[in-house]
KEKE-3310 file (N, C-alpha, C; in steps of 0.2 Angstrom, whole numbers, plus 5000, padded with zeros to 4 digits):
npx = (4916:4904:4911:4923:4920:4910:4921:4928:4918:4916:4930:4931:4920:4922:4932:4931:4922:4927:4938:4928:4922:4932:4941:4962:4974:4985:4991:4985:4991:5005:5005:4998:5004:5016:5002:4998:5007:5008:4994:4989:5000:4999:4987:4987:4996:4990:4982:4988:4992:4981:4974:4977:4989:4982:4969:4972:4976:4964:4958:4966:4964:4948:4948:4949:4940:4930:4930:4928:4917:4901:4905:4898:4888:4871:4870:4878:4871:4859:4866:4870:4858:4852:4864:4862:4847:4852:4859:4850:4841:4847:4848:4837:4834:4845:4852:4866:4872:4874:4884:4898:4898:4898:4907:4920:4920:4928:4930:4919:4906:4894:4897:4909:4901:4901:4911:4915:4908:4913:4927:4924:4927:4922:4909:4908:4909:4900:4887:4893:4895:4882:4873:4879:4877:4864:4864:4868:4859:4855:4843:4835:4826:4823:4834:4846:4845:4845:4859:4865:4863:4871:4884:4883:4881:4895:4903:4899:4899:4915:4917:4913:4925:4935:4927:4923:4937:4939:4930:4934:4945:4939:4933:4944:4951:4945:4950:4964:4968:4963:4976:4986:4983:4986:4998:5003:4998:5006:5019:5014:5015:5027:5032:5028:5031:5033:5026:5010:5002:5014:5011:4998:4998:5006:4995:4982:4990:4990:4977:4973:4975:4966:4955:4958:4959:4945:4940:4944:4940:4925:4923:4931:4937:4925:4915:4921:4922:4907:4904:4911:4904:4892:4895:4900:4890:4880:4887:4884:4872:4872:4877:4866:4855:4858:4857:4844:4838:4843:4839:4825:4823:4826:4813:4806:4801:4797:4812:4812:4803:4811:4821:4811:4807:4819:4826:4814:4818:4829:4838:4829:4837:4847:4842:4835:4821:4807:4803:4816:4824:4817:4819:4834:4832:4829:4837:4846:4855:4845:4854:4868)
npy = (4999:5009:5018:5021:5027:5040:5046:5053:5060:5068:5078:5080:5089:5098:5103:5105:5114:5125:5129:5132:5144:5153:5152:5148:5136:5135:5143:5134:5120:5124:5129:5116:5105:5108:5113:5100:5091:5099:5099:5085:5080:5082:5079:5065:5062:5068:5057:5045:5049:5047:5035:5018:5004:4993:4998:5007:4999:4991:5001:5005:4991:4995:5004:5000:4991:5000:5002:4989:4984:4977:4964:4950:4943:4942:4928:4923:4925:4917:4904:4906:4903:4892:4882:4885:4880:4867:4865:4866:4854:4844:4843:4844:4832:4823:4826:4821:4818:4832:4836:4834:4842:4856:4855:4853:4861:4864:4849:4845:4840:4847:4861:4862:4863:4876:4884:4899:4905:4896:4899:4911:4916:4925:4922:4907:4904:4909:4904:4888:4889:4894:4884:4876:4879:4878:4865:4863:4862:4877:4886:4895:4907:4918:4922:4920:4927:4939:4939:4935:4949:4960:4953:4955:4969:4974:4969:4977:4987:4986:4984:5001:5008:5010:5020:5027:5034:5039:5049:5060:5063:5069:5079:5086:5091:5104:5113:5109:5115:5127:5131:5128:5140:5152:5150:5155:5165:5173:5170:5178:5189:5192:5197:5211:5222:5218:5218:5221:5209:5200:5199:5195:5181:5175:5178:5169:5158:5154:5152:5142:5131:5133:5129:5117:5109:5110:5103:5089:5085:5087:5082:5069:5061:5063:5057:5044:5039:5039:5026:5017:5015:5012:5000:4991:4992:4984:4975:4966:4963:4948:4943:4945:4940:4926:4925:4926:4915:4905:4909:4906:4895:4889:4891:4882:4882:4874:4867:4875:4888:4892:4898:4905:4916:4922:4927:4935:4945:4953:4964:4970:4971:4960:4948:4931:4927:4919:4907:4904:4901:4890:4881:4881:4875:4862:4857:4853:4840:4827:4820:4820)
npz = (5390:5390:5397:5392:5382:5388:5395:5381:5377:5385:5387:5372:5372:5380:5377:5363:5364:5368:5358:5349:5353:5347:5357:5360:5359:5365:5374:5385:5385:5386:5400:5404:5409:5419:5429:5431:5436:5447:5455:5452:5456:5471:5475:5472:5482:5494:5493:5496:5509:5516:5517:5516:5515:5510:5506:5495:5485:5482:5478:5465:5457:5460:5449:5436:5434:5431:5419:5415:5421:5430:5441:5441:5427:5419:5419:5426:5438:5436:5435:5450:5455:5449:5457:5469:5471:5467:5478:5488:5486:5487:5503:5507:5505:5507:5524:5528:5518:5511:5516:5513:5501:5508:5517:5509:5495:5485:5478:5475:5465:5463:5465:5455:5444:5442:5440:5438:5449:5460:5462:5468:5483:5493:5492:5491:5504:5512:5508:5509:5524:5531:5526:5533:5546:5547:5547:5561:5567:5572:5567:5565:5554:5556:5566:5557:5545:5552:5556:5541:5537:5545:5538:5526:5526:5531:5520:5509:5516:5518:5503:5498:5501:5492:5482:5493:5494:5482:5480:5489:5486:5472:5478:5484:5474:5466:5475:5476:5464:5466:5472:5463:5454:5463:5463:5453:5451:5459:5453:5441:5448:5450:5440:5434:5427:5416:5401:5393:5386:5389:5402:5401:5396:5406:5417:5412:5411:5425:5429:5421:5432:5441:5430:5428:5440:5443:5434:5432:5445:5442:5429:5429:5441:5450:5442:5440:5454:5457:5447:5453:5463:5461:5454:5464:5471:5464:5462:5475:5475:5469:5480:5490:5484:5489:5502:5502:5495:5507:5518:5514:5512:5526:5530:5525:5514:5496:5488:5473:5475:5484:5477:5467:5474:5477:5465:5460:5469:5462:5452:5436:5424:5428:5431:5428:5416:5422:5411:5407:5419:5426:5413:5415:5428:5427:5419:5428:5436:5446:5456:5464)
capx = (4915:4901:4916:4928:4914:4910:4927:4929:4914:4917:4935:4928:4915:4926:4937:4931:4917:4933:4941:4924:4921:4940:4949:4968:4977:4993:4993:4983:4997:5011:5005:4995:5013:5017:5000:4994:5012:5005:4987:4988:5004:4996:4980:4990:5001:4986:4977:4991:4992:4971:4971:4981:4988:4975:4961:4976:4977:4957:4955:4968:4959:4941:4949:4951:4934:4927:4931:4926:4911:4901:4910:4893:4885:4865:4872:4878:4867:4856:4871:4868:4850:4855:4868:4858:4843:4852:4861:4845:4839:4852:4849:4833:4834:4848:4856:4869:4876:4876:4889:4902:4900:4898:4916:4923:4917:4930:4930:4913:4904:4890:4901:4913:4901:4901:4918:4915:4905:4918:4932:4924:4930:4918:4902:4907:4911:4893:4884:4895:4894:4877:4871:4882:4875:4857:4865:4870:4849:4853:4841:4828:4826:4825:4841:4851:4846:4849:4865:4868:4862:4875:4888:4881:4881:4901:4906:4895:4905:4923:4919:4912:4929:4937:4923:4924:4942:4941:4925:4935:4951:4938:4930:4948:4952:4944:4955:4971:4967:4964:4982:4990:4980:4988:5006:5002:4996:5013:5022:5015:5016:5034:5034:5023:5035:5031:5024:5003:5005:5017:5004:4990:5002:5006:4989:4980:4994:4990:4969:4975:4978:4960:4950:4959:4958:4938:4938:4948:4936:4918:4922:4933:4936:4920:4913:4925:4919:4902:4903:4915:4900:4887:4898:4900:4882:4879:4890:4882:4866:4874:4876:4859:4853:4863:4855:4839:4837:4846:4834:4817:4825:4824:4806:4804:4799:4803:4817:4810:4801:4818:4825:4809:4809:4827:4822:4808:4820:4836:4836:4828:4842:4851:4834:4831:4815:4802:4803:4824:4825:4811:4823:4840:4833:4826:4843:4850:4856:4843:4858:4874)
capy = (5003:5016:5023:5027:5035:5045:5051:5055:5065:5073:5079:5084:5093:5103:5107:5109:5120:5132:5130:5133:5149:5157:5151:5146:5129:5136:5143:5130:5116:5127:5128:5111:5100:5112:5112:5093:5091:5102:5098:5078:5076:5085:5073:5058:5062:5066:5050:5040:5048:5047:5028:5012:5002:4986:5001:5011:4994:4990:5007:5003:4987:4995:5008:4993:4987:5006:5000:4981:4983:4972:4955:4946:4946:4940:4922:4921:4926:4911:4897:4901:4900:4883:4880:4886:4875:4858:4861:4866:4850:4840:4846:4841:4824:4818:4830:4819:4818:4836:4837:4832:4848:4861:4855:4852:4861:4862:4844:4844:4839:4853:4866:4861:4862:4883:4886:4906:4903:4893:4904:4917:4912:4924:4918:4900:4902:4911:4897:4881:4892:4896:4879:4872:4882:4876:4858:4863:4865:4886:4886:4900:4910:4928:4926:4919:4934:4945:4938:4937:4953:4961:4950:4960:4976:4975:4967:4982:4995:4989:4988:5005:5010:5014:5024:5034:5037:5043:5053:5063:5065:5072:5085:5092:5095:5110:5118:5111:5121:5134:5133:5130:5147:5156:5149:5157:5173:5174:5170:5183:5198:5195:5201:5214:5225:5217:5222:5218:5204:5194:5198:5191:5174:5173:5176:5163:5150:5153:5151:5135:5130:5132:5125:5110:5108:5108:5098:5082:5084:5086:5079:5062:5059:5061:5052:5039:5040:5037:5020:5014:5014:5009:4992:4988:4990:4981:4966:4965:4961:4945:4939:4945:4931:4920:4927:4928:4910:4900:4912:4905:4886:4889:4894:4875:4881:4868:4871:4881:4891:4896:4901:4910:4921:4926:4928:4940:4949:4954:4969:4967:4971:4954:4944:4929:4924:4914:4903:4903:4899:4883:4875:4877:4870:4854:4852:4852:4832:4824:4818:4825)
capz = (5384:5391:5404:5387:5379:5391:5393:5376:5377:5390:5381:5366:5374:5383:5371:5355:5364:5367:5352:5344:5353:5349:5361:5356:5365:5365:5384:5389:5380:5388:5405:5408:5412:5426:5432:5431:5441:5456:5456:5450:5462:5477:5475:5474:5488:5500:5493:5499:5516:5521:5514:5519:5509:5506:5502:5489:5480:5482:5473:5457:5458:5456:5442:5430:5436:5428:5412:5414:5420:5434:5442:5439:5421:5419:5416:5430:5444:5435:5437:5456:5456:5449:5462:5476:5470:5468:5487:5493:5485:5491:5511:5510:5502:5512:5525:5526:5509:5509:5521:5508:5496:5512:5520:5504:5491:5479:5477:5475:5458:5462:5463:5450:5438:5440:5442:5440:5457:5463:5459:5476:5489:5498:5488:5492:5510:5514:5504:5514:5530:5533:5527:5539:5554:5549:5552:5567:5572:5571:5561:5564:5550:5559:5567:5553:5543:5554:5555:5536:5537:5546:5537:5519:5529:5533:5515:5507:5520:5513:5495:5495:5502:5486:5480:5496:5495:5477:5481:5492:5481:5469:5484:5485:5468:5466:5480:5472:5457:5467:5475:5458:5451:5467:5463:5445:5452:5463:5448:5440:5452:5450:5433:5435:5426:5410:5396:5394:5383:5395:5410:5401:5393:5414:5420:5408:5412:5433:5429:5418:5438:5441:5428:5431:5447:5443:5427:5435:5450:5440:5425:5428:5449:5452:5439:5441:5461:5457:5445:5456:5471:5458:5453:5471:5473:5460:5463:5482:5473:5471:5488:5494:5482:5493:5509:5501:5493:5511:5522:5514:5514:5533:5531:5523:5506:5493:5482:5469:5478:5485:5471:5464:5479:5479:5456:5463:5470:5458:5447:5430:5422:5431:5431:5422:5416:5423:5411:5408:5425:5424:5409:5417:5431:5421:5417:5433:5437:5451:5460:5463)
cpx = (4912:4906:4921:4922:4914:4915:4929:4926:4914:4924:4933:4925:4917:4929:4939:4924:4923:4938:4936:4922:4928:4946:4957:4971:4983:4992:4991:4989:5000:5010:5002:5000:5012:5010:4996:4999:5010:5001:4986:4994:5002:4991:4981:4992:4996:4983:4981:4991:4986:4971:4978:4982:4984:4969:4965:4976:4970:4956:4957:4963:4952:4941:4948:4942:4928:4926:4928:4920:4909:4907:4905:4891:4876:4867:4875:4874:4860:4859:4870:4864:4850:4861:4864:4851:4844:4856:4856:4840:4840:4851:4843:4832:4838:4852:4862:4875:4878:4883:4896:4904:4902:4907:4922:4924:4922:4932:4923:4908:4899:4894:4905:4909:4900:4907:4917:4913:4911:4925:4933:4922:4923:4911:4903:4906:4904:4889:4886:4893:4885:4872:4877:4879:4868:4857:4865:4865:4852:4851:4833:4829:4826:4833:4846:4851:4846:4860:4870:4868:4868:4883:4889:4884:4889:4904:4905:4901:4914:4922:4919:4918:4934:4934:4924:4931:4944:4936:4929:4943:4947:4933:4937:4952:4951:4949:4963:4972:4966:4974:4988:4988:4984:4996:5008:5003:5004:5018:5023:5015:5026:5036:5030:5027:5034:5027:5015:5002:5008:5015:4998:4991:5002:5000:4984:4985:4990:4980:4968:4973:4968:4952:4953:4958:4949:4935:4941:4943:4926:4920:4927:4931:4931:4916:4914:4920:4912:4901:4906:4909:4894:4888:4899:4895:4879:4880:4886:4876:4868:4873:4870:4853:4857:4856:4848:4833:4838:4840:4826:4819:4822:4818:4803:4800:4802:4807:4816:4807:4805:4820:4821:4810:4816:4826:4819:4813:4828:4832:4832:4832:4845:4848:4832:4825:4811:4805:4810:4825:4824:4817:4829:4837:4831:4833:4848:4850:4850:4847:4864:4880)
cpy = (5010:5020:5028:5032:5041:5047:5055:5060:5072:5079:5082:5089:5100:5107:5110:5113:5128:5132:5135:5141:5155:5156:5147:5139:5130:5136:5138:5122:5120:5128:5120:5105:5103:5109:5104:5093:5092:5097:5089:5075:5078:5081:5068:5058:5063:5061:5047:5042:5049:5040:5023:5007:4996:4994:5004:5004:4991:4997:5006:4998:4989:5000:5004:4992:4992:5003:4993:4981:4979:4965:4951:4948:4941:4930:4919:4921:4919:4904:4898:4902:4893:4880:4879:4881:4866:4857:4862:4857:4845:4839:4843:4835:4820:4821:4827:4819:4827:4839:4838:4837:4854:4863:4853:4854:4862:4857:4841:4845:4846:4860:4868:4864:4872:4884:4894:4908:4901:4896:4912:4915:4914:4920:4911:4900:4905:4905:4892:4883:4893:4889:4874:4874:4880:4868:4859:4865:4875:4887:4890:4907:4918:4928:4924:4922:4939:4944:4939:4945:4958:4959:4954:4965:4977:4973:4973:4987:4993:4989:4994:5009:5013:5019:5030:5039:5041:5048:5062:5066:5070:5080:5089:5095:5101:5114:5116:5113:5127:5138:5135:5136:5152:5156:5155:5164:5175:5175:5175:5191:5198:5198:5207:5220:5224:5219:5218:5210:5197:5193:5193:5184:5171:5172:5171:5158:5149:5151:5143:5129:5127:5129:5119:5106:5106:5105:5090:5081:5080:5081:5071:5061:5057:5054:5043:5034:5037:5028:5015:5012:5011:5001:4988:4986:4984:4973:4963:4964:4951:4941:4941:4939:4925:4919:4924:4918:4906:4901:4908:4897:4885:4889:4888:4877:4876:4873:4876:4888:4895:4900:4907:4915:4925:4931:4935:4946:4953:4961:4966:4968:4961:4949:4937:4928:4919:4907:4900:4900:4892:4879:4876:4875:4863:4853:4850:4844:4832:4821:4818:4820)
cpz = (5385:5394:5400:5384:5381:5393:5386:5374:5380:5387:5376:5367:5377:5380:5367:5358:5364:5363:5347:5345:5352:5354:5357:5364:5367:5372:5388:5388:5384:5396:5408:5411:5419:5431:5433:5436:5448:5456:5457:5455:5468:5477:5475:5479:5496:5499:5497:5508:5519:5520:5516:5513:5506:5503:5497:5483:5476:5476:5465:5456:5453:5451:5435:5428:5431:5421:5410:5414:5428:5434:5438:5432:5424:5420:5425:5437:5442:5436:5446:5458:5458:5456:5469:5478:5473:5476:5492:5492:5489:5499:5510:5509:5505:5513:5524:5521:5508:5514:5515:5503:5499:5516:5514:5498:5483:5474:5474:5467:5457:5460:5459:5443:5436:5444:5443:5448:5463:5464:5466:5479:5494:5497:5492:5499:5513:5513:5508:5522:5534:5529:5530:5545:5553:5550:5559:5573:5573:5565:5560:5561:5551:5561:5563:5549:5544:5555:5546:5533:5537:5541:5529:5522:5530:5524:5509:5508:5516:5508:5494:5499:5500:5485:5485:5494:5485:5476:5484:5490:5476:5475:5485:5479:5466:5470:5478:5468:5460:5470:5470:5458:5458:5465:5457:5445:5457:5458:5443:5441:5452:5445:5430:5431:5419:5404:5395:5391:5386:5399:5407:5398:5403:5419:5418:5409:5420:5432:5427:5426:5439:5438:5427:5433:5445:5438:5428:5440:5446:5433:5425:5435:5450:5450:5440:5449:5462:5453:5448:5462:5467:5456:5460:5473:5469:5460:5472:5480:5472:5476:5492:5491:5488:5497:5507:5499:5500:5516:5520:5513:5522:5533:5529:5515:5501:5489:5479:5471:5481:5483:5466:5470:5479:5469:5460:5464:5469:5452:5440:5429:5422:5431:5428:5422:5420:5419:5408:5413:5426:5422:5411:5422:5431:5422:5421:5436:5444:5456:5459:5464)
residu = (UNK:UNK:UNK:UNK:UNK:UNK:UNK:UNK:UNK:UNK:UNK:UNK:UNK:UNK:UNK:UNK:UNK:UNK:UNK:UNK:UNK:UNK:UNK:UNK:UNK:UNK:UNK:UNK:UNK:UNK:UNK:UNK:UNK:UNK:UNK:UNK:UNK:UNK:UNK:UNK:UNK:UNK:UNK:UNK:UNK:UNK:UNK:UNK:UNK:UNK:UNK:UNK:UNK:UNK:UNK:UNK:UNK:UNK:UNK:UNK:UNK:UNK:UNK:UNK:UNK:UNK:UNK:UNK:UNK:UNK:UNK:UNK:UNK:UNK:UNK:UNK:UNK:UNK:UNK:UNK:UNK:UNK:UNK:UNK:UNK:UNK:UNK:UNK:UNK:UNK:UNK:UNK:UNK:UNK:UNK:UNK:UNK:UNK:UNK:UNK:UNK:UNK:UNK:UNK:UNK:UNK:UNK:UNK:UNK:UNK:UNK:UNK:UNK:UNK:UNK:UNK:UNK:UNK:UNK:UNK:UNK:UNK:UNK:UNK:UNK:UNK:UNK:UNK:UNK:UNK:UNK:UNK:UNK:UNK:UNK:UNK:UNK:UNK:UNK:UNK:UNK:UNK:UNK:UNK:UNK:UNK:UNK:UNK:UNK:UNK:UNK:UNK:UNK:UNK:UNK:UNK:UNK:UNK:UNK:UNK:UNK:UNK:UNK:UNK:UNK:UNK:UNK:UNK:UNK:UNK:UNK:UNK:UNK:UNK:UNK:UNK:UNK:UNK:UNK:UNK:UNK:UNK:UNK:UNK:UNK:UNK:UNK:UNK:UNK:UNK:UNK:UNK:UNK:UNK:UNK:UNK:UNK:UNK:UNK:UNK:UNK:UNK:UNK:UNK:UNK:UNK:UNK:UNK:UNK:UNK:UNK:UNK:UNK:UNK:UNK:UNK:UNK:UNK:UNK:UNK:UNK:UNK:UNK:UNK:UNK:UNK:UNK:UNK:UNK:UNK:UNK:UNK:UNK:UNK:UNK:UNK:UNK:UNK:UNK:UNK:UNK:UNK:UNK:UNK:UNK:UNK:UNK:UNK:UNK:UNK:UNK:UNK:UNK:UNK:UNK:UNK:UNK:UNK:UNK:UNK:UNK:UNK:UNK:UNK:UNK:UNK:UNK:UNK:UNK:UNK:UNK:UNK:UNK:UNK:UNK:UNK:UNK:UNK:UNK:UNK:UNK:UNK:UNK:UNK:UNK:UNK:UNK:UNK)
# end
C-alpha cells in the first residue's frame, strides 16, 4: 500500500507542480508514446541482455513483492521461535526421537503445525540440516557458524540480484533520455526551415526525451531498486534467527535461552515481546 502511494505522489507532484506553474500537457501527451517506446524499450532490451534468465524472472518476481510487502510478517518470526524451541527441546530430551522430524519433516507433527514455515523449503532444509550435522558430533559452535555464515552470505548475494539488476537499469536511464532528446533534436534540425512555433512544438517534444529518461530513473526504477534490497534484507533477518537460535543450542544453553538470544536479536519492528514469547511458548505441547 506505501509503494502505490508513493507512486501516486510522486505523479502528482510532478505534474500538477507543472500544470500549476503554466505548463500545458499537450506536447508532453503528444510526444510521450514515441519517447517511452525508445527509452522504456532500450531499457528493457539491455535488461534482458546483462541478466539471465532465472535473475529476469527473480526480478518480475520481487516487483510483485514491492507491493506486497515482506515474506515474513511479526507472527511469523514468533511461530519459529516456537518451532526452533520445541526441536531444540526435542534434541535434548531424546536425540533419538528427534531424528524422525529432521529426515522427515513434512510428516512431522512439529512442523506441520506451522505450515507457513513449512511451505520454505530453504528455511526447512537449514533448520533439519544443521541439526543433523550436530548429530553427527560436528558440533563446535565456531565452525558451524562460520559455516552458516557463509551459507547466509551467498543466499543474501542472490536475493539482492534483482535489486542490483534494476539499480543499474535505473543508472542508465538517464542517458537513454539523453539518446531519445538527441533523436528529437535531429528530428528537429530537419525542419529547421520552419516557422518558430513548429521549432519550439519539435524542440519541447525532443526534451520530453530527457525528462523522462531522469523521472523513470529518480522517480520509479530507482525507488523500485531500493525497496526491492530493503525486502530482501529484510526477509534474511529471518534465517539469521535460524542460525542464531541452532548456534547457542551448541553452546548447551537450555531451550529458552535459545530462542531468547536469537529474540534479542530481530529488529523491533519484527520482535515479539518478552512476554508474547513466554505465553506462546506455554502453549507449546511437552511432547511432540
Amino acid at each position: 500500500m506505501g509503494s502505490i502511494i508513493g507512486i501516486i505522489v510522486v505523479i502528482v507532484m510532478v505534474f500538477g507542480g507543472y500544470l500549476a506553474a503554466g505548463g500545458k500537457l499537450a506536447i508532453i501527451l503528444q510526444a510521450l508514446p514515441f519517447e517511452f517506446m525508445m527509452i522504456g524499450g532500450a531499457a528493457t532490451g539491455a535488461f534482458v541482455i546483462g541478466n539471465d534468465g532465472p535473475t529476469i524472472r527473480h526480478t518480475l518476481k520481487d516487483l510483485g513483492r514491492v507491493f506486497k510487502g515482506a515474506s515474513w510478517k511479526r507472527e511469523d518470526y514468533q511461530d519459529l521461535l516456537c518451532l526452533l524451541f520445541t526441536l531444540v527441546r526435542i534434541a535434548r530430551r531424546d536425540p533419538v526421537a528427534i531424528e524422525a522430524h529432521v529426515e522427515a519433516p513434512e510428516e512431522s507433527p512439529v512442523f506441520q503445525a506451522y505450515p507457513r514455515i513449512l511451505a520454505d523449503r530453504g528455511a526447512v532444509d537449514m533448520i533439519c540440516d544443521t541439526i543433523r550435522m550436530s548429530m553427527m558430533n560436528y558440533d563446535d559452535p565456531h565452525q558451524l557458524e562460520d559455516m552458516l555464515e557463509k551459507q547466509l552470505d551467498g543466499r543474501l548475494h542472490h536475493n539482492l540480484h534483482s535489486a542490483h539488476a534494476l539499480q543499474v537499469m535505473a543508472d542508465g536511464l538517464p542517458a537513454l533520455g539523453i539518446v531519445a532528446a538527441v533523436l528529437g533534436v535531429i528530428k528537429t534540425m530537419s525542419a529547421i526551415d520552419q516557422p518558430p512555433e513548429v521549432l519550439g512544438k519539435l524542440i519541447g517534444g525532443a526534451l520530453v526525451g530527457t525528462f523522462l529518461g531522469v523521472f523513470l530513473s529518480y522517480g520509479l526504477v530507482g525507488p523500485f531498486a531500493s525497496k526491492v534490497k530493503a525486502l530482501a534484507e529484510a526477509d534474511h533477518k529471518f534465517y539469521e534467527l535460524i542460525r542464531d537460535t541452532l548456534v547457542a543450542n551448541l553452546h548447551r544453553h537450555s531451550p529458552q535461552i535459545c530462542v531468547e538470544v536469537a529474540r534479542q536479536n530481530l529488529p523491533k519492528a519484527m520482535r515479539p515481546s518478552f512476554d508474547e514469547l513466554e505465553t506462546a511458548l506455554k502453549s507449546v505441547p511437552e511432547a511432540a
